[in-house]
ZAGURO-959248 format. One line per 10 residues: their letters; for each residue x, y, z of C-alpha. Coordinates in steps of 0.5 Angstrom, whole numbers. Layout:
A	X Y Z | ...
//
This chain:
XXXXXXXXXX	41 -29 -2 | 45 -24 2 | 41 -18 3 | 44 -11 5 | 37 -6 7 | 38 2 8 | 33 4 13 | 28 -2 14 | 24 -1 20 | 19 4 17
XXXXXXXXXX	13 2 11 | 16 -1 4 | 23 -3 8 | 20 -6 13 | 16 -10 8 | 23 -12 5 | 25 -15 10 | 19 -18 13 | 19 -21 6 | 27 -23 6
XXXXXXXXXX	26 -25 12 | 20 -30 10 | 24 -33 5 | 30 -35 9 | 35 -30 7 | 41 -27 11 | 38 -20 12 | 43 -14 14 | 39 -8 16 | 42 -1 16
XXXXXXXXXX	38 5 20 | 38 10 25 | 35 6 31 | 29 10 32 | 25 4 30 | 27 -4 32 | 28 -8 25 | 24 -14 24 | 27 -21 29 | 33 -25 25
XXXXXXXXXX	36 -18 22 | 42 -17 23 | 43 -9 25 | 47 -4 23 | 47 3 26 | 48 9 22 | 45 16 20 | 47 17 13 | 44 25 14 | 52 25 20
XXXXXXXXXX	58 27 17 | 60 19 19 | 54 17 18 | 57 11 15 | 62 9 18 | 59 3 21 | 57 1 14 | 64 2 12 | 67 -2 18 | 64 -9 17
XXXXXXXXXX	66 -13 13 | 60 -16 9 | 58 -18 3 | 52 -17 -1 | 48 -20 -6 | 43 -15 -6 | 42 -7 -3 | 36 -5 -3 | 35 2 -2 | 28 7 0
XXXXXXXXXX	31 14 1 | 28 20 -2 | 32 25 2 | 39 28 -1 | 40 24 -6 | 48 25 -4 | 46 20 1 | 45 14 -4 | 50 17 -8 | 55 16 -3
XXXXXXXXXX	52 9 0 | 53 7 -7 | 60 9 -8 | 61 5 -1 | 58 -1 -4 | 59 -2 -11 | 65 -7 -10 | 61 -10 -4 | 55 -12 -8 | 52 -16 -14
XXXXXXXXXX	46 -11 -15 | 43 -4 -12 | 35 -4 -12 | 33 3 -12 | 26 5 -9 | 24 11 -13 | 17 14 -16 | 13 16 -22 | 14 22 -21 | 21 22 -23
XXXXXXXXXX	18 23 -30 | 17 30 -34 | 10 33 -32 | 5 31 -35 | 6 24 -36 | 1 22 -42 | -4 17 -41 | 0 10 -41 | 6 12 -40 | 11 7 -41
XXXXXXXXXX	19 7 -37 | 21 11 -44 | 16 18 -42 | 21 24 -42 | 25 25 -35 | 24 30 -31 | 30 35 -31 | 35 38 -27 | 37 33 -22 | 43 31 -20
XXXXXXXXXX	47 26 -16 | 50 31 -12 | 44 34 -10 | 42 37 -2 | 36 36 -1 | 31 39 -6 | 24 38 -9 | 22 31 -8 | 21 29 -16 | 28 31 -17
XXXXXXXXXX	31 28 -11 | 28 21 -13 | 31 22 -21 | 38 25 -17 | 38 18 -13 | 37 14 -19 | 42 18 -22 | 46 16 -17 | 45 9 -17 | 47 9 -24
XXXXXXXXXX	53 13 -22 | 57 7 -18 | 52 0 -21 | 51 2 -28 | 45 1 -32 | 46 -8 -32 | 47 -8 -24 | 41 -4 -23 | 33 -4 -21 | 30 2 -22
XXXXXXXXXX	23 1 -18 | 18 7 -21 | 13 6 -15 | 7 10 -15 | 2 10 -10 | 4 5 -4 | -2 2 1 | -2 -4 6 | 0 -6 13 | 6 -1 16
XXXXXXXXXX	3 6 12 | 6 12 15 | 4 17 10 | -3 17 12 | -8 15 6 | -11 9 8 | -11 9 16 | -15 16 15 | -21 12 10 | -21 7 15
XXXXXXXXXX	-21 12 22 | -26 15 17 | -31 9 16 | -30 7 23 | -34 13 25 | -39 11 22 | -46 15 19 | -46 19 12 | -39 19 8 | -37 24 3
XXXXXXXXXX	-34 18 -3 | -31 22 -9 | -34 19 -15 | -34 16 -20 | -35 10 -17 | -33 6 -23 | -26 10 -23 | -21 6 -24 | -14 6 -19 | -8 4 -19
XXXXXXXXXX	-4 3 -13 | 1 -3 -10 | 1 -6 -4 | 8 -6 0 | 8 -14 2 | 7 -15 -7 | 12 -9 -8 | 17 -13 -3 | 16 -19 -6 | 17 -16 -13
XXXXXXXXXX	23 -13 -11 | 25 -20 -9 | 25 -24 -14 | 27 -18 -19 | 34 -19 -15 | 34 -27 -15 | 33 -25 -23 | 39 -21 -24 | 34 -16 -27 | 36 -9 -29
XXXXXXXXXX	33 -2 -32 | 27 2 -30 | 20 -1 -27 | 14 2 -26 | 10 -1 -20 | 3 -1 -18 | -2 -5 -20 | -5 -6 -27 | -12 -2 -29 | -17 -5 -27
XXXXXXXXXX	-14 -8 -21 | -20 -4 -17 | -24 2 -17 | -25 8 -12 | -32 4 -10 | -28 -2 -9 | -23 1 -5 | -28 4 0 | -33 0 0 | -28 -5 3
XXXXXXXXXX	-26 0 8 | -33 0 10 | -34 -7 10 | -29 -9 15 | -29 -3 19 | -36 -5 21 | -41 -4 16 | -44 4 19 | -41 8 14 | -46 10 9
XXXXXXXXXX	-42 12 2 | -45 18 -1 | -42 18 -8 | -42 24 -10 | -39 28 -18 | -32 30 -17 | -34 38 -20 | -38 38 -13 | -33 36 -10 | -28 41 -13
XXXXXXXXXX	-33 47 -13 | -32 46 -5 | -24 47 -6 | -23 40 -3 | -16 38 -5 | -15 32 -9 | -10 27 -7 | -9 30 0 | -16 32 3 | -19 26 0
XXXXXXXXXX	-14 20 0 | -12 15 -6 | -18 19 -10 | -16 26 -17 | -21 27 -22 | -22 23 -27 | -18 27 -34 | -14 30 -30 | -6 31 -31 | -6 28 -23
XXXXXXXXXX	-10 23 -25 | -6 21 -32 | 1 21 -27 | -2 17 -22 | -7 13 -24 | -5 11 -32 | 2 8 -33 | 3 2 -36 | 6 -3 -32 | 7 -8 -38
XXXXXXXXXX	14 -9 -36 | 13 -10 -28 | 7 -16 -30 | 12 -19 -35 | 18 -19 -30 | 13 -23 -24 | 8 -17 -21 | 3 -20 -17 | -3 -16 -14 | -7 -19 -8
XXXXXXXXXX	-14 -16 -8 | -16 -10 -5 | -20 -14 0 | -14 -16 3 | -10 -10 4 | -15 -6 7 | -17 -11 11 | -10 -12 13 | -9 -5 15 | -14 -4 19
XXXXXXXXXX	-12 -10 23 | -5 -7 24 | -8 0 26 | -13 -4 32 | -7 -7 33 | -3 -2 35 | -8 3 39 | -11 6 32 | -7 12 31 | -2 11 25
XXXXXXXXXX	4 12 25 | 6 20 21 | 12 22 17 | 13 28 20 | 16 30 11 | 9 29 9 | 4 33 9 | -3 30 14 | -9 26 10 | -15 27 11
XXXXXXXXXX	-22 32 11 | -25 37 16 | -31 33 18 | -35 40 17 | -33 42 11 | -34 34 10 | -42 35 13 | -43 42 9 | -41 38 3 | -45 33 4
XXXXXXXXXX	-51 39 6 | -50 41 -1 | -50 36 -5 | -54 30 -3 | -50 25 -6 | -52 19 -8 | -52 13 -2 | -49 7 -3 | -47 1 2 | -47 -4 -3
XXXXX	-41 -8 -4 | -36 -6 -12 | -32 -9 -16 | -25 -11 -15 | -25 -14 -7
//
């Protein structure tokens, strides 16, 4: 299989590649150079945000099986890579998100749920849900609906993260003593490791498969307790998780999801969006979800190897909770303390 990556060097596109790469396919990867794509790829430099920023695309001669795309920028950029390549190319894989769905998603929402409204193809840069709708329109635009894969990821974990949610709950659980663990422990999560995203990915092209996916994990895959507590674990075992209701939390104006990573209230519109979509569709196609344990402990190995500070995004916001409004928290609730293992490792 030939496959043609735009970006590639960073998070979920490196994971593809890495992947393509592990399956012996002709990788070509298409980015700025502002990272060094994975050895064995073969690389293309362009910008796609430059006037010309295609232009090396356009100049080589290749031919691809597959294009796989992670852009979450102005969707004009996919929309004029697509239009590029839609002679060039058998199927274009879209990485978009859940948030491409009308606010607020029902509990189990399915591929069907309403779309968000006001996108376009030909869109600059505008708000994050409709770029990632305008990209698929995009994709939609040049491909079709049958030589399209329209990957509806929620949230993304593993080796590689430069968002900032797991290196800041394993930075966090390094430092050891007392830690604020947003309850309850039994929460269930949904979340996807960019290697099974990948892999996933993979063999929906080998597949000739088409449509919208939703991707992440299925309910039940583990638990905030089981993802904490691993973190824990393989950081050294010196955190002491002090579960605590999520009202406390909330009454102290801590921001879920972004001050306290992965984690929303239970019963929430948040919650429903990210942590409760049917992934029916995915799991019949293929999907398969490595344990907790093993993504965090392969995350925390990556963030030793590369001097501990994880790479960040400079379009995402910063993770993470202020350790005194974490200790004043902690001051005023006496939360439950916990250090036994859960659920879902």
């Amino acid at each position: 299989m030939r496959l043609l990556m735009l970006g590639g060097t960073d998070f979920a596109g490196r994971a593809v590649v890495e992947a393509a790469l592990g399956r012996d396919w002709d990788v070509t990867v298409f980015h700025r150079g502002r990272h060094e794509a994975p050895p064995g790829a073969r690389t293309l430099r362009g910008d796609r945000t430059a006037p010309d920023g295609l232009a090396a695309l356009d100049e080589d001669p290749g031919e691809w099986d597959v294009v796989v795309d992670t852009w979450s920028d102005a969707p004009r950029a996919v929309r004029d890579s697509a239009r590029l390549l839609r002679g060039r190319a058998g199927r274009y894989v879209y990485v978009s998100s859940c948030s491409v769905y009308a606010w607020a998603p029902p509990a189990g929402y399915t591929e069907q749920a309403p779309l968000v409204e006001g996108a376009s193809a030909d869109a600059d840069r505008t708000e994050y849900a409709r770029d990632k709708r305008g990209g698929e329109l995009a994709v939609l635009g040049s491909f079709g609906a049958d030589r399209s894969v329209l990957v509806r990821a929620g949230l993304i974990l593993g080796p590689y993260e430069n968002v900032g949610r797991l290196p800041w709950w394993l930075t966090r659980m390094a430092r050891g003593g007392p830690v604020l663990a947003p309850g309850p422990r039994d929460l269930p999560l949904q979340y996807v490791d960019a290697r099974d995203l990948a892999e996933w990915i993979l063999d929906a092209a080998g597949q000739e498969l088409s449509g919208p996916y939703n991707l992440m994990s299925p309910q039940g895959h583990t638990t905030m307790g089981g993802l904490l507590e691993a973190c824990a674990e393989v950081t050294g075992g010196t955190a002491e998780l002090r579960w605590t209701d999520p009202e406390v939390v909330l009454e102290a104006g801590i921001e879920p999801w972004t001050e306290l990573p992965v984690w929303v209230p239970p019963g929430s519109d948040l919650y429903g969006a990210v942590h409760s979509a049917d992934v029916s569709r995915a799991v019949a196609a293929g999907l398969r979800c490595r344990p907790v344990g093993e993504t965090v402990a392969d995350t925390w190995r990556w963030l030793r190897d590369i001097g501990g500070t994880a790479p960040q995004r400079p379009d995402r916001t910063l993770k993470g909770l202020d350790p005194e409004v974490e200790a004043k928290v902690l001051a005023r609730a006496g939360g439950t303390a916990d250090t036994g293992s859960a659920g879902g490792v």
